[in-house]
Phi, psi and omega in degrees: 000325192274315158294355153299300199288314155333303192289314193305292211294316192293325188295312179317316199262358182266324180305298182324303189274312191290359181260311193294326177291342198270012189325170210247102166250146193226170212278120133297108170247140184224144194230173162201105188235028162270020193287143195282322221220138167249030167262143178098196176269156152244129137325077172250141177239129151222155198234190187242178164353294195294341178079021157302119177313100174250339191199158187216131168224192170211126178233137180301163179275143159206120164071029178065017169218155196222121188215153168216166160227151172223160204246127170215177189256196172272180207149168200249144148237139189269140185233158173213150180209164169211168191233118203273074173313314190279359166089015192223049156055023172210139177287132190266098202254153160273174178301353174266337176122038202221107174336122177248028159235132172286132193253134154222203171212171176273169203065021177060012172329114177210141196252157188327263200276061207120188174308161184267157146350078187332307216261011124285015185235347182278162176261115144280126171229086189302022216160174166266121218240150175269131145215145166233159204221159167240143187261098145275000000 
């Protein structure tokens, strides 16, 4: 009998870790296709809820358009991006603190003074989903 239940409880828990393992991943796709310039990189950070870090990319400019995708679960993401003309892996401020590269976040999100409202920047994504944003 105690070794019935030993077998019931390990089957349970190998059921348990093989459903948590197959979560459903689906495509993000994020394009920018207003770029001014077709020089340097665009700089995307996309993060979860929590403001975690999941995916960084650096995408090259081609034709004033820039686009990547990541496989994610479902869930909310904040996505921010610049478009790092001079190449040199950092958004570029004037002497007062004011972006001199152009930035956006997702949903076109933009806040008065600074970053916009996190929780206007998320993407929810249920499915496999397309979006774009502009970087001004």
């Amino acid at each position: 009998m105690r070794k019935m239940k030993f077998l019931i409880v390990c089957a349970l828990l190998v059921s348990i870790q093989m459903l948590s393992a197959q979560e459903t991943k689906h495509t993000l796709i994020i394009s920018f296709s207003n770029l001014e310039e077709d020089e340097g990189f665009v700089m995307l950070k996309v993060e979860d809820e929590y403001q975690k870090v999941v995916a960084k990319f650096k995408i090259p400019v081609e034709n004033q358009h820039a686009s990547a995708s990541v496989k994610l679960t479902d869930g909310k993401y904040g996505v921010s991006a610049y478009h790092d003309v001079n190449g040199n892996e950092e958004l570029d401020f004037n002497f007062i603190g004011v972006p001199t590269e152009p930035y956006g976040f997702g949903n076109d999100a933009r806040g008065t003074f600074g970053k916009p409202d996190y929780s206007k920047t998320l993407i929810e994504v249920r499915g496999d989903t397309k979006t774009s944003f502009k970087l001004l």
